[in-house]
Backbone bond lengths (Angstrom), bond angles and torsions (degrees), N, CA, C in turn:
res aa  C-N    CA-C-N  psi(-1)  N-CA   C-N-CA  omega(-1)  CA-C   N-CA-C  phi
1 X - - - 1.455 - - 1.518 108.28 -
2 X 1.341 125.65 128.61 1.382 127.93 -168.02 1.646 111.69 -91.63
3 X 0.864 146.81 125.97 1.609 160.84 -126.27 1.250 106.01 -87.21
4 X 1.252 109.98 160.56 1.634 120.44 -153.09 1.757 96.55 -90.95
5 X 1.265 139.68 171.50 1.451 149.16 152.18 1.018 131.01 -162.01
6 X 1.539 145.46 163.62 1.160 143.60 -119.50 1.343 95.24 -120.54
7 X 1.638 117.66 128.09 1.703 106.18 177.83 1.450 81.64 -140.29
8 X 1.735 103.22 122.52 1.563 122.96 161.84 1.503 102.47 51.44
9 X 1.488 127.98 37.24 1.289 116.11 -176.66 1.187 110.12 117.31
10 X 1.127 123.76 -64.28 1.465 136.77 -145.89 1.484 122.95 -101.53
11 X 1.352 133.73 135.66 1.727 130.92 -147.89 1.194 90.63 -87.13
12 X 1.441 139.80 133.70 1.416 148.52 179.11 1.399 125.97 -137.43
13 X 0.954 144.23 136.95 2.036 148.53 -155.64 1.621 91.80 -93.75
14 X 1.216 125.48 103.78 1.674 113.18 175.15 1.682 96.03 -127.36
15 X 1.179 86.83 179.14 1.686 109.02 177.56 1.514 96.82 -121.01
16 X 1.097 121.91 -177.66 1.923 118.63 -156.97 1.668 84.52 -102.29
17 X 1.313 146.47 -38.26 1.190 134.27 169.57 1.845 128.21 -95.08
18 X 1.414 93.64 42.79 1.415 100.42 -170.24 1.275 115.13 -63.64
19 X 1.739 112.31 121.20 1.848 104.45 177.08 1.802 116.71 -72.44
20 X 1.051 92.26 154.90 1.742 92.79 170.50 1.057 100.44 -47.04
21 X 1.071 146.92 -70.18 1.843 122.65 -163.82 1.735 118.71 -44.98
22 X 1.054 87.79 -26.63 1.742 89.09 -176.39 1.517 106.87 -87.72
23 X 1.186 112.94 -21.33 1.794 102.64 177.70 1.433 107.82 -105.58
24 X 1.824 136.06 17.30 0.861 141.68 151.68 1.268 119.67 -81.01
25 X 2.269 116.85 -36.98 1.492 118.27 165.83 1.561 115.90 -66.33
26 X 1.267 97.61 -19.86 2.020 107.28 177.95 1.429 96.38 -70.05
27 X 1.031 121.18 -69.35 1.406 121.63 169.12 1.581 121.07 -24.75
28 X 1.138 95.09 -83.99 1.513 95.83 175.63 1.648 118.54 -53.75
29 X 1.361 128.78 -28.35 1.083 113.97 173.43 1.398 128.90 -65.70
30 X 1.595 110.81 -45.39 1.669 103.39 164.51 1.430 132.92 -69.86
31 X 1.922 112.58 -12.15 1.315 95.28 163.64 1.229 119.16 -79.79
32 X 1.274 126.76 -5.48 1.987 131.68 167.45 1.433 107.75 -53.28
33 X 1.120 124.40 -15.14 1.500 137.40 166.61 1.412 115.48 107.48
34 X 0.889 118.34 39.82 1.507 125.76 174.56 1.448 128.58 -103.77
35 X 1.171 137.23 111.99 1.580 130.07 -162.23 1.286 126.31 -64.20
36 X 1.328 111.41 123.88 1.862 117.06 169.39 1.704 104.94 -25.15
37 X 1.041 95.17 -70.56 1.808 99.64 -178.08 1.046 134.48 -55.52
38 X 1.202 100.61 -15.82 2.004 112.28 165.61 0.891 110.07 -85.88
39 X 1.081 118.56 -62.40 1.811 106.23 162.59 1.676 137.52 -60.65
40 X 1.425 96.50 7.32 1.310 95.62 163.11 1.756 105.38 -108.02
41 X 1.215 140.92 -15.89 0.829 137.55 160.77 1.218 143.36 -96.39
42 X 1.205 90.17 -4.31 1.890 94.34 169.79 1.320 94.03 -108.22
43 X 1.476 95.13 126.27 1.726 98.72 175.27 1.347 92.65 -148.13
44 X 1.176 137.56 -174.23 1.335 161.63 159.87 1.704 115.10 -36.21
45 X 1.369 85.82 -57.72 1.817 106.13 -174.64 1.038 117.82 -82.02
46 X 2.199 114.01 -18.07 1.267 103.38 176.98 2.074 107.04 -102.60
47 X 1.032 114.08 16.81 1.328 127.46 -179.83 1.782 100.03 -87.69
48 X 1.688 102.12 96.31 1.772 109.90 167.01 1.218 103.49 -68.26
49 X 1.687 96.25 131.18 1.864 107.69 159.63 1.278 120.09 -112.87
50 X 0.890 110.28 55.92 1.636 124.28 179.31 1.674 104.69 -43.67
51 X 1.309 107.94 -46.82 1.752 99.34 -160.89 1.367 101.07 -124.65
52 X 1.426 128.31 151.38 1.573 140.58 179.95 1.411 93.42 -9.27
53 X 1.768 106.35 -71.06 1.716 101.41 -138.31 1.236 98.47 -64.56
54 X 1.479 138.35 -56.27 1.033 153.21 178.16 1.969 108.77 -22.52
55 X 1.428 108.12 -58.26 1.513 109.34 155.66 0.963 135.90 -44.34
56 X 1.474 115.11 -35.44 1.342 127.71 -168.14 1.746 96.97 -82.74
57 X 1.069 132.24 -50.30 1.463 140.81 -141.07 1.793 83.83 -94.20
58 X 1.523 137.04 -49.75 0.940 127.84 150.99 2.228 133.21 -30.87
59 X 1.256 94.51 -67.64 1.307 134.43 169.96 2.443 86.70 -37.97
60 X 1.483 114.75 -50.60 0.928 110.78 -162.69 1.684 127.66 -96.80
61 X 1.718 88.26 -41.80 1.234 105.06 137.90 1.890 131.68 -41.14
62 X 1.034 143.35 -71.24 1.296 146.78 158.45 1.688 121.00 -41.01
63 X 1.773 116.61 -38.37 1.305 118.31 167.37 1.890 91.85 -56.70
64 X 1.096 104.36 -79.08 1.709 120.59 -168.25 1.816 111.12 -18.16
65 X 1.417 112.81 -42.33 1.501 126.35 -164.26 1.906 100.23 -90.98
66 X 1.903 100.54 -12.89 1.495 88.40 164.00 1.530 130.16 -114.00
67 X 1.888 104.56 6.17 1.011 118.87 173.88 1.533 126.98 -60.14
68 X 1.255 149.27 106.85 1.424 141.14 -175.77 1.479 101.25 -75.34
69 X 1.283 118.03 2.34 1.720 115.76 179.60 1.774 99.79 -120.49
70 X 1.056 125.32 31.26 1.164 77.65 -175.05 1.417 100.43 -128.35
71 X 1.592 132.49 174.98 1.581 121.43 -156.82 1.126 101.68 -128.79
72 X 1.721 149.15 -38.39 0.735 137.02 168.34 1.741 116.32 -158.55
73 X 1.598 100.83 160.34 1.743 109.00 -177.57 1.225 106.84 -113.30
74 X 1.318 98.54 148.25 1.925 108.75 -170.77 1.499 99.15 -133.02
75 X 1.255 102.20 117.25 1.747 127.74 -177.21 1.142 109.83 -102.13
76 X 1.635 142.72 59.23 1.538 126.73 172.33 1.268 113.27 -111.57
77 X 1.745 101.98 159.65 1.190 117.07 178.48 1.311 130.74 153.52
78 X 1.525 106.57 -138.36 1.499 118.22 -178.50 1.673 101.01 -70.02
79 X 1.331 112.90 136.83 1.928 115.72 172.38 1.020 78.12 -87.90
80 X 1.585 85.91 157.71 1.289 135.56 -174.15 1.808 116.25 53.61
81 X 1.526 94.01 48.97 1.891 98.57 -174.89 1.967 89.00 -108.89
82 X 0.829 139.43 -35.03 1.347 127.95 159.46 2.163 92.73 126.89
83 X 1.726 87.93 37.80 1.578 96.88 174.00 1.353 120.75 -61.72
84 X 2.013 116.07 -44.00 1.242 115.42 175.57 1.413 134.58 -66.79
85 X 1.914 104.20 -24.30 1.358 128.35 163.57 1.449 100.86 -30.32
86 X 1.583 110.17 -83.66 1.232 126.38 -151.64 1.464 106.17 -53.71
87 X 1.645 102.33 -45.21 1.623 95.60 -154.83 1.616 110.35 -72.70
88 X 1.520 104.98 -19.41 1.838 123.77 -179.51 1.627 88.91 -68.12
89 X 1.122 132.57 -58.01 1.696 119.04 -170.71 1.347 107.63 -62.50
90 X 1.519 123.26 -33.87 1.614 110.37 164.34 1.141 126.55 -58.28
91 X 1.358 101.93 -50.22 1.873 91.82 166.13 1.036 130.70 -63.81
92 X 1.476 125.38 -31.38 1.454 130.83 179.08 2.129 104.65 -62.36
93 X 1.551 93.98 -39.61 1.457 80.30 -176.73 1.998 110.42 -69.40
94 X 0.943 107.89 -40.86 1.362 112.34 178.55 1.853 122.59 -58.79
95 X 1.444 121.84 -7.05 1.169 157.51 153.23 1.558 118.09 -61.06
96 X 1.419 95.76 -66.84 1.664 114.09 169.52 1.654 104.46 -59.77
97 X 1.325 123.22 -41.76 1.459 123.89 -160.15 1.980 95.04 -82.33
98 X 1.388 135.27 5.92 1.051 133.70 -159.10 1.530 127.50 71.93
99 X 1.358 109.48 32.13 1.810 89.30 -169.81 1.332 92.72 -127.25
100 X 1.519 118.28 126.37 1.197 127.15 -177.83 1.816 102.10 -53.69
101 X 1.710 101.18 160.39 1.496 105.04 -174.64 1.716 109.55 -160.38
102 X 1.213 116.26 148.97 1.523 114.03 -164.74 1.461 92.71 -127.96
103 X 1.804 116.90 133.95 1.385 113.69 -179.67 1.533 115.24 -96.17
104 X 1.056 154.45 145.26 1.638 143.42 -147.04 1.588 103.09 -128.53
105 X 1.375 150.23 124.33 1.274 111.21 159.92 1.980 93.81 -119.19
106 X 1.271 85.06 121.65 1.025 111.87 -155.26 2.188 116.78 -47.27
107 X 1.228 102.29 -28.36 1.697 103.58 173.84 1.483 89.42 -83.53
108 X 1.006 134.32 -69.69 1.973 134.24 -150.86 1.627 84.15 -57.05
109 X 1.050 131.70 -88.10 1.566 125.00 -176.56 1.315 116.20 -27.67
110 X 1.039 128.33 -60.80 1.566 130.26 -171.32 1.283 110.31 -49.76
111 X 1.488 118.14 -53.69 1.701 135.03 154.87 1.446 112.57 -29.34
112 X 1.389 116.05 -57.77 1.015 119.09 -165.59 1.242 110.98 -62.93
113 X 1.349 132.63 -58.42 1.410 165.56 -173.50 1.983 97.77 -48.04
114 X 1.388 96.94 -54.90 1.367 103.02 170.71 1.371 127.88 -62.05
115 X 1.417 122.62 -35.77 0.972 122.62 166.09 1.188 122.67 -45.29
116 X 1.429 129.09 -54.65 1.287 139.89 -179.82 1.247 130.38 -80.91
117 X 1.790 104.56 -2.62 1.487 104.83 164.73 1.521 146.40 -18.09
118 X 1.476 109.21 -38.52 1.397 134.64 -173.36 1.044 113.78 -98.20
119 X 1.507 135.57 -1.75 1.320 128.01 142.34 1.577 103.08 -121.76
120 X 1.496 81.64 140.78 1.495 110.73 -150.42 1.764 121.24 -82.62
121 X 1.489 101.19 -29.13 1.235 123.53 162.28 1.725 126.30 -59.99
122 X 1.288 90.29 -60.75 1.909 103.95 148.39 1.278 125.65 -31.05
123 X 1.046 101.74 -61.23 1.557 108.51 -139.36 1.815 82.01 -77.32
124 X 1.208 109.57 -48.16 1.464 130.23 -169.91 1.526 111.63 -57.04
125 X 1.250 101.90 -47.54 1.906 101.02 171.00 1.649 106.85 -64.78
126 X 1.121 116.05 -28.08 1.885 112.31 -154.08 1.581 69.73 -94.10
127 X 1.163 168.00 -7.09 1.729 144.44 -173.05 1.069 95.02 -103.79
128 X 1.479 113.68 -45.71 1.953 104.57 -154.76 1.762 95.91 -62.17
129 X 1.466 128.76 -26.97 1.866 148.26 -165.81 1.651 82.49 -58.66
130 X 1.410 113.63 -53.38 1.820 110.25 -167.15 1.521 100.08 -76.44
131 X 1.427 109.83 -41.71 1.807 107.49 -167.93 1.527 115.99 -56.32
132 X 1.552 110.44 -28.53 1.415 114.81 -155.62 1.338 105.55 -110.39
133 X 1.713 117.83 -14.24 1.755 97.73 -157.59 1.115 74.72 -88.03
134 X 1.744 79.45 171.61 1.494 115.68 -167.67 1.896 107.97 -68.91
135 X 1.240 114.58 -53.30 1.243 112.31 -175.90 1.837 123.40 -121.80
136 X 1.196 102.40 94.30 1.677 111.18 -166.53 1.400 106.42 -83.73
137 X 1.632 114.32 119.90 1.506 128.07 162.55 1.545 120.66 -97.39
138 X 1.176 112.73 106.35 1.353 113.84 -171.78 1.948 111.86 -107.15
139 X 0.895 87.97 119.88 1.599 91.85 -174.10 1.295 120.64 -126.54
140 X 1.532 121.49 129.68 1.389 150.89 -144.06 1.906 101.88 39.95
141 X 1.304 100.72 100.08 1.751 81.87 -171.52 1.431 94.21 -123.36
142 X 1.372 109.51 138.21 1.559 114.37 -153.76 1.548 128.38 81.97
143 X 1.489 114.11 -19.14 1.378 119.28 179.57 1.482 119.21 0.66
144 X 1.667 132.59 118.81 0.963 121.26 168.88 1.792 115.09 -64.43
145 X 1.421 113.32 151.46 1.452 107.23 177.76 1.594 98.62 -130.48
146 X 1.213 112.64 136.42 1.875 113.09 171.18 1.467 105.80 -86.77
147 X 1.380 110.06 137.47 1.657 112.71 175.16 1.550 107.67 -107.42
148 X 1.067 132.55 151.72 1.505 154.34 -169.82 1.734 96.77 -11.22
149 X 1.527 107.02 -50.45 1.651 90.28 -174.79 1.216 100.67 -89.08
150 X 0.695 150.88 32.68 2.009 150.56 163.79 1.252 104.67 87.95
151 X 1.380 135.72 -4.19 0.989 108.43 169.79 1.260 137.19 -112.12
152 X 1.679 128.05 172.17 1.670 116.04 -153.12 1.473 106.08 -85.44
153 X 1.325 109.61 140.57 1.278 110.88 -167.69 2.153 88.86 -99.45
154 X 1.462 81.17 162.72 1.767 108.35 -178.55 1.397 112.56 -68.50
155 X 0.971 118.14 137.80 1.945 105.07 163.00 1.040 95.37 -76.18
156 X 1.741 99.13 148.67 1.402 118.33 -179.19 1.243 102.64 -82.61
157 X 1.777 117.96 165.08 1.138 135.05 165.56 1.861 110.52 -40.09
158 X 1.168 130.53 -68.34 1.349 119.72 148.37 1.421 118.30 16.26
159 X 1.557 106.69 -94.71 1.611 123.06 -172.58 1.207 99.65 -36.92
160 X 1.903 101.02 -61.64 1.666 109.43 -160.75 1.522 113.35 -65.75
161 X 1.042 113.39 -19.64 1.742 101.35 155.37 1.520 128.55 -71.77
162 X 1.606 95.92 -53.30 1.476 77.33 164.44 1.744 160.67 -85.21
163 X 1.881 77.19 5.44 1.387 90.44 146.69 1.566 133.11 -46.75
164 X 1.767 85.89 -78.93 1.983 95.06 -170.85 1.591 96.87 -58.25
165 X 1.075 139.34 -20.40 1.129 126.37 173.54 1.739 117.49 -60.61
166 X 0.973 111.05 -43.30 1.441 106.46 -178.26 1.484 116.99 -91.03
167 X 1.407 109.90 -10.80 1.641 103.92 -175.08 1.570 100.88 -108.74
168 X 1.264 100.69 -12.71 1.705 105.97 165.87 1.678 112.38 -62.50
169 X 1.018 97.53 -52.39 1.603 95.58 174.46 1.312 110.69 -77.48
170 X 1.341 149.84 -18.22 1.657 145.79 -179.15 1.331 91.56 -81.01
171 X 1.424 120.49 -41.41 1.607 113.54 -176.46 1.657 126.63 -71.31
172 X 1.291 92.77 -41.88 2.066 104.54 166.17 1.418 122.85 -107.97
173 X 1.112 117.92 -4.94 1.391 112.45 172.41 1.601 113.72 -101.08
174 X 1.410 106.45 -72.32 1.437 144.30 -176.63 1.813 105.95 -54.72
175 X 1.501 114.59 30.71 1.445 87.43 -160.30 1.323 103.46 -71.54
176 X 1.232 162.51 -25.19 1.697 162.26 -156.34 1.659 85.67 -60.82
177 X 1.277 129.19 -72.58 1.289 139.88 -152.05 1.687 104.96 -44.09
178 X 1.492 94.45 168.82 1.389 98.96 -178.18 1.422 115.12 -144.79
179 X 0.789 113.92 102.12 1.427 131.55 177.57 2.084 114.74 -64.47
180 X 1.366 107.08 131.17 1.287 117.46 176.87 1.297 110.46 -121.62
181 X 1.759 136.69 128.32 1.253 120.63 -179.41 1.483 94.79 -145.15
182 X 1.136 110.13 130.30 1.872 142.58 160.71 1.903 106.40 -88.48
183 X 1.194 115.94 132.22 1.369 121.63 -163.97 1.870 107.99 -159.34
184 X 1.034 115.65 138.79 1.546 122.12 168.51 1.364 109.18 -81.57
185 X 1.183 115.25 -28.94 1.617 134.25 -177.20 2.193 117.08 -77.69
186 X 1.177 99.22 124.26 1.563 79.91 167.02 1.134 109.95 -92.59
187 X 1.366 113.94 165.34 1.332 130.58 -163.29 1.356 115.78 -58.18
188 X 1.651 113.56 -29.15 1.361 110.98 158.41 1.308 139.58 -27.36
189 X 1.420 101.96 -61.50 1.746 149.28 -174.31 1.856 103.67 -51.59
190 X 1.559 93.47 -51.69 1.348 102.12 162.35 1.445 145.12 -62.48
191 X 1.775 94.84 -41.69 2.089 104.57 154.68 1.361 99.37 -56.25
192 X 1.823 137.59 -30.40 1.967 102.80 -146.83 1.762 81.87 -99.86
193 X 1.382 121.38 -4.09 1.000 114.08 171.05 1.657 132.64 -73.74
194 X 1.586 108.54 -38.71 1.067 122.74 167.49 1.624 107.01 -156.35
195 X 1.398 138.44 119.12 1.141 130.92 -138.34 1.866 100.46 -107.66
196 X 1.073 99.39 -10.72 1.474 124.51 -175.63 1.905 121.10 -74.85
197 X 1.614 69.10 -47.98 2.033 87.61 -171.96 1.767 90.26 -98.80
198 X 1.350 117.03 -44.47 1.841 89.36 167.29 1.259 107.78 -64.27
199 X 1.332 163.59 -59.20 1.565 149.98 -151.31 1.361 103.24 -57.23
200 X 1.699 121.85 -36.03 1.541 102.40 177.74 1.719 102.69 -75.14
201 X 0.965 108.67 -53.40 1.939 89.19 -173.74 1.177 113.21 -41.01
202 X 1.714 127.41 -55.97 1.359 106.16 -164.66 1.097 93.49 -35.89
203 X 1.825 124.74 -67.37 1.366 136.16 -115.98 1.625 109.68 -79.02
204 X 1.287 103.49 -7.31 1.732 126.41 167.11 1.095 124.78 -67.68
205 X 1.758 102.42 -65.91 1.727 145.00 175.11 2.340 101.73 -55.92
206 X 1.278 114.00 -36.86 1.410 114.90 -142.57 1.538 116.48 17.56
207 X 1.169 115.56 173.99 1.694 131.25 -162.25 1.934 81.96 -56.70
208 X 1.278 141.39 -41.91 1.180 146.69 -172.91 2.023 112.28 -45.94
209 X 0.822 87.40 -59.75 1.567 88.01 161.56 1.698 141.98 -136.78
210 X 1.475 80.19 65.59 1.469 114.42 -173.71 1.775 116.38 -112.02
211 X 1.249 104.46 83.55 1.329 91.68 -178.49 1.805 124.26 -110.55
212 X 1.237 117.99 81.87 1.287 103.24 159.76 1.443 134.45 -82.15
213 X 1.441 97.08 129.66 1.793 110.26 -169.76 1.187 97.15 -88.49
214 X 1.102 111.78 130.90 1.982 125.81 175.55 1.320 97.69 -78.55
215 X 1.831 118.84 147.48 1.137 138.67 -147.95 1.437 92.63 -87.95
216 X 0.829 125.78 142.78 1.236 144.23 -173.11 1.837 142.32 -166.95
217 X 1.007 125.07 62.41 1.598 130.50 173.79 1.588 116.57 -7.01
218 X 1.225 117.53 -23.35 1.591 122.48 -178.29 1.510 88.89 -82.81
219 X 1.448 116.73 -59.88 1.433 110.26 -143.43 1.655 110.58 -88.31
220 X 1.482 102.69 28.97 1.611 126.29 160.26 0.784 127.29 -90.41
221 X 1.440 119.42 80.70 1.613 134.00 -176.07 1.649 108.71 -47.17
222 X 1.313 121.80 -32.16 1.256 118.25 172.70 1.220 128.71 -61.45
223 X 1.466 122.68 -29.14 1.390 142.26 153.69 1.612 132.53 -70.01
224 X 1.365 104.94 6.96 1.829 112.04 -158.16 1.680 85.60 -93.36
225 X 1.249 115.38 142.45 1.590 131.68 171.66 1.978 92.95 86.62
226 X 1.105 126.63 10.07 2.093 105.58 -174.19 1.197 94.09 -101.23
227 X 1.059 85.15 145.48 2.041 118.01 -161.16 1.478 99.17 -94.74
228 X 1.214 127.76 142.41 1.249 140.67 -179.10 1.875 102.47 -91.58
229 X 1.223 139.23 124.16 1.385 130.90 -179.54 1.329 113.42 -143.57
Protein backbone atom coordinates (compact mmCIF):
# COMPACT_ATOMS: atom_id res chain seq x y z
CA UNK A 1 0.00 0.00 0.00
CA UNK A 2 1.70 3.29 -1.05
CA UNK A 3 1.79 6.00 1.86
CA UNK A 4 -0.52 8.47 2.93
CA UNK A 5 0.25 12.62 2.33
CA UNK A 6 -0.96 15.79 3.10
CA UNK A 7 -3.23 17.66 0.50
CA UNK A 8 -4.38 21.29 1.63
CA UNK A 9 -4.82 19.94 5.15
CA UNK A 10 -6.30 16.88 4.71
CA UNK A 11 -4.77 13.00 5.04
CA UNK A 12 -5.09 11.48 1.50
CA UNK A 13 -3.92 7.76 -0.16
CA UNK A 14 -1.71 9.06 -3.25
CA UNK A 15 0.81 7.57 -5.44
CA UNK A 16 3.97 10.06 -5.97
CA UNK A 17 2.45 11.10 -9.47
CA UNK A 18 -1.09 11.45 -8.53
CA UNK A 19 -3.30 13.38 -11.25
CA UNK A 20 -5.85 15.83 -10.06
CA UNK A 21 -8.62 13.57 -10.71
CA UNK A 22 -7.38 11.15 -8.34
CA UNK A 23 -6.81 13.55 -5.43
CA UNK A 24 -10.24 15.13 -6.07
CA UNK A 25 -11.90 11.18 -5.69
CA UNK A 26 -9.48 11.10 -2.45
CA UNK A 27 -11.04 14.08 -1.58
CA UNK A 28 -14.32 13.33 -2.05
CA UNK A 29 -14.06 10.02 -0.58
CA UNK A 30 -13.19 11.03 3.00
CA UNK A 31 -15.62 13.78 3.05
CA UNK A 32 -18.46 10.84 2.43
CA UNK A 33 -17.45 10.20 5.98
CA UNK A 34 -14.98 7.77 6.13
CA UNK A 35 -11.72 8.12 8.25
CA UNK A 36 -8.14 9.08 7.06
CA UNK A 37 -6.97 6.38 9.45
CA UNK A 38 -9.00 3.66 8.31
CA UNK A 39 -7.92 3.92 5.30
CA UNK A 40 -4.62 4.07 6.17
CA UNK A 41 -4.79 1.02 8.05
CA UNK A 42 -6.81 -1.29 6.64
CA UNK A 43 -5.04 -2.44 3.79
CA UNK A 44 -4.47 -5.80 2.41
CA UNK A 45 -1.16 -6.38 4.30
CA UNK A 46 -2.60 -5.18 7.42
CA UNK A 47 -5.64 -7.75 7.30
CA UNK A 48 -4.37 -11.04 9.79
CA UNK A 49 -5.29 -14.45 8.41
CA UNK A 50 -4.66 -16.43 11.10
CA UNK A 51 -7.54 -18.97 10.43
CA UNK A 52 -9.01 -20.69 7.06
CA UNK A 53 -11.88 -18.24 6.73
CA UNK A 54 -9.94 -15.29 7.25
CA UNK A 55 -7.60 -16.66 4.16
CA UNK A 56 -10.22 -17.38 2.26
CA UNK A 57 -12.08 -13.87 2.44
CA UNK A 58 -8.50 -12.39 1.96
CA UNK A 59 -7.45 -15.07 -0.71
CA UNK A 60 -10.93 -13.49 -2.39
CA UNK A 61 -10.79 -10.23 -1.69
CA UNK A 62 -7.23 -9.69 -3.57
CA UNK A 63 -8.36 -12.27 -6.56
CA UNK A 64 -11.56 -9.74 -6.86
CA UNK A 65 -9.20 -6.32 -7.02
CA UNK A 66 -7.36 -8.32 -9.95
CA UNK A 67 -10.31 -9.42 -11.77
CA UNK A 68 -11.06 -7.09 -14.99
CA UNK A 69 -14.55 -8.92 -14.88
CA UNK A 70 -15.64 -8.75 -11.92
CA UNK A 71 -18.72 -6.46 -10.45
CA UNK A 72 -19.05 -6.80 -7.08
CA UNK A 73 -17.88 -8.18 -3.31
CA UNK A 74 -20.18 -9.24 -0.62
CA UNK A 75 -18.80 -9.07 3.00
CA UNK A 76 -21.57 -10.44 5.48
CA UNK A 77 -21.79 -11.53 8.72
CA UNK A 78 -20.38 -12.09 12.06
CA UNK A 79 -19.20 -8.22 13.57
CA UNK A 80 -16.22 -7.78 14.32
CA UNK A 81 -14.81 -10.46 11.48
CA UNK A 82 -12.65 -7.64 9.88
CA UNK A 83 -15.50 -7.20 6.90
CA UNK A 84 -14.94 -3.33 6.74
CA UNK A 85 -11.06 -3.94 6.80
CA UNK A 86 -11.20 -5.82 3.71
CA UNK A 87 -13.75 -4.05 1.79
CA UNK A 88 -11.85 -0.34 2.74
CA UNK A 89 -8.49 -1.96 1.17
CA UNK A 90 -10.60 -2.72 -1.96
CA UNK A 91 -11.55 0.52 -2.34
CA UNK A 92 -8.46 2.08 -1.38
CA UNK A 93 -6.78 -0.14 -4.04
CA UNK A 94 -9.23 0.87 -6.73
CA UNK A 95 -8.50 4.69 -5.71
CA UNK A 96 -4.78 4.07 -6.12
CA UNK A 97 -5.59 2.34 -9.61
CA UNK A 98 -7.39 5.89 -10.65
CA UNK A 99 -11.04 5.15 -10.51
CA UNK A 100 -13.08 7.57 -8.86
CA UNK A 101 -15.18 6.03 -5.76
CA UNK A 102 -18.03 7.12 -3.35
CA UNK A 103 -18.09 5.70 0.36
CA UNK A 104 -21.92 4.94 1.51
CA UNK A 105 -22.77 4.32 5.12
CA UNK A 106 -25.55 2.81 4.48
CA UNK A 107 -28.47 3.99 7.44
CA UNK A 108 -27.18 7.96 7.47
CA UNK A 109 -27.49 7.88 3.56
CA UNK A 110 -30.59 6.02 3.20
CA UNK A 111 -32.08 8.73 5.75
CA UNK A 112 -30.71 11.16 3.95
CA UNK A 113 -31.94 10.17 0.52
CA UNK A 114 -35.34 9.79 2.21
CA UNK A 115 -35.58 12.87 3.41
CA UNK A 116 -35.63 14.42 0.15
CA UNK A 117 -37.85 12.10 -1.49
CA UNK A 118 -40.48 14.76 -2.28
CA UNK A 119 -38.50 16.84 -4.26
CA UNK A 120 -37.85 15.24 -7.16
CA UNK A 121 -34.88 16.98 -8.55
CA UNK A 122 -33.00 16.18 -5.27
CA UNK A 123 -33.68 13.21 -4.58
CA UNK A 124 -32.81 12.36 -8.33
CA UNK A 125 -29.36 14.09 -8.51
CA UNK A 126 -28.16 12.44 -5.00
CA UNK A 127 -29.19 8.60 -6.71
CA UNK A 128 -28.05 8.99 -10.20
CA UNK A 129 -24.09 10.12 -7.79
CA UNK A 130 -24.65 6.21 -6.41
CA UNK A 131 -26.10 4.82 -9.87
CA UNK A 132 -23.24 6.08 -11.97
CA UNK A 133 -19.93 6.27 -10.01
CA UNK A 134 -17.56 4.24 -10.97
CA UNK A 135 -16.77 2.50 -7.68
CA UNK A 136 -19.60 2.13 -4.88
CA UNK A 137 -18.65 1.26 -1.13
CA UNK A 138 -21.50 0.43 0.77
CA UNK A 139 -21.10 -0.17 4.35
CA UNK A 140 -23.33 -1.91 6.92
CA UNK A 141 -26.14 -2.12 4.28
CA UNK A 142 -29.27 -3.35 5.76
CA UNK A 143 -27.86 -3.05 9.30
CA UNK A 144 -29.95 -4.88 11.74
CA UNK A 145 -31.44 -2.29 14.36
CA UNK A 146 -33.21 -3.49 17.84
CA UNK A 147 -36.37 -1.47 18.71
CA UNK A 148 -37.43 -0.79 22.41
CA UNK A 149 -38.43 -4.51 22.91
CA UNK A 150 -35.13 -5.96 21.60
CA UNK A 151 -36.19 -6.93 18.78
CA UNK A 152 -34.85 -6.20 15.08
CA UNK A 153 -37.10 -4.32 13.30
CA UNK A 154 -37.65 -4.84 9.21
CA UNK A 155 -36.62 -2.24 6.72
CA UNK A 156 -39.34 -0.45 5.69
CA UNK A 157 -40.80 -0.45 2.30
CA UNK A 158 -38.87 2.94 1.84
CA UNK A 159 -35.31 1.32 2.13
CA UNK A 160 -36.65 -1.62 0.09
CA UNK A 161 -37.34 0.58 -2.71
CA UNK A 162 -34.57 2.29 -2.60
CA UNK A 163 -32.65 -0.42 -2.64
CA UNK A 164 -33.84 -2.31 -5.93
CA UNK A 165 -33.80 0.99 -7.19
CA UNK A 166 -30.24 1.58 -7.09
CA UNK A 167 -28.85 -1.89 -7.59
CA UNK A 168 -31.35 -2.32 -10.35
CA UNK A 169 -29.63 0.11 -12.27
CA UNK A 170 -25.76 -0.98 -11.16
CA UNK A 171 -27.02 -4.39 -12.24
CA UNK A 172 -28.58 -3.46 -15.91
CA UNK A 173 -27.39 -0.34 -16.67
CA UNK A 174 -24.10 0.43 -14.83
CA UNK A 175 -22.47 -2.83 -15.73
CA UNK A 176 -18.50 -1.44 -15.83
CA UNK A 177 -19.03 -0.28 -12.14
CA UNK A 178 -18.15 -2.05 -9.17
CA UNK A 179 -19.86 -2.34 -6.35
CA UNK A 180 -18.29 -3.15 -2.70
CA UNK A 181 -20.63 -4.18 0.22
CA UNK A 182 -19.84 -4.77 4.10
CA UNK A 183 -23.11 -6.18 5.83
CA UNK A 184 -24.08 -7.83 9.34
CA UNK A 185 -26.56 -9.73 7.26
CA UNK A 186 -25.73 -12.78 4.99
CA UNK A 187 -26.68 -12.59 1.77
CA UNK A 188 -29.40 -14.92 2.45
CA UNK A 189 -31.04 -12.53 5.00
CA UNK A 190 -31.05 -10.18 2.15
CA UNK A 191 -33.13 -12.56 -0.54
CA UNK A 192 -35.98 -13.17 2.56
CA UNK A 193 -35.72 -9.56 2.78
CA UNK A 194 -36.24 -8.60 -0.69
CA UNK A 195 -35.77 -11.51 -3.13
CA UNK A 196 -35.40 -9.28 -6.15
CA UNK A 197 -32.57 -6.87 -5.00
CA UNK A 198 -30.69 -10.02 -3.39
CA UNK A 199 -30.79 -12.11 -6.86
CA UNK A 200 -28.97 -9.16 -8.48
CA UNK A 201 -26.06 -9.14 -5.94
CA UNK A 202 -25.50 -12.67 -5.87
CA UNK A 203 -25.72 -12.51 -9.63
CA UNK A 204 -23.00 -9.58 -9.58
CA UNK A 205 -21.04 -10.99 -6.42
CA UNK A 206 -21.21 -14.99 -7.99
CA UNK A 207 -20.46 -17.78 -5.29
CA UNK A 208 -16.65 -16.28 -6.23
CA UNK A 209 -16.90 -13.34 -4.15
CA UNK A 210 -19.38 -14.11 -1.81
CA UNK A 211 -18.37 -14.33 1.54
CA UNK A 212 -20.60 -15.01 4.39
CA UNK A 213 -18.79 -15.45 7.73
CA UNK A 214 -20.85 -17.62 10.12
CA UNK A 215 -21.65 -15.91 13.42
CA UNK A 216 -19.40 -16.60 15.69
CA UNK A 217 -18.06 -14.99 19.23
CA UNK A 218 -14.41 -16.31 18.56
CA UNK A 219 -14.15 -14.74 15.27
CA UNK A 220 -14.76 -11.21 17.07
CA UNK A 221 -11.69 -9.58 17.01
CA UNK A 222 -13.28 -7.07 19.28
CA UNK A 223 -13.66 -9.61 21.95
CA UNK A 224 -10.10 -11.47 21.57
CA UNK A 225 -7.96 -11.11 25.00
CA UNK A 226 -11.69 -10.29 27.55
CA UNK A 227 -11.35 -11.90 30.66
CA UNK A 228 -14.23 -13.60 32.14
CA UNK A 229 -14.51 -12.23 36.11
Amino acid sequence: MVPFESISGAVALLKPCTCMGTRKTIRRFLSSGISPDIIKSYTFDGYIADEPWQQQIKESAISFSQDPAARLFYAGGASGSGKSHICTALAAHFINAGREARYVRWREDVTRLKSIIMDAEAYGNAMWELKKIDILYIDDYFKPVRGRDGKVAPPTEADIGLSYELFDYRYSTNRKGITIISSERHLSEIMAIDEATGGRIAEMATPRYMCNIRRDPQRNYRLRGMKMI
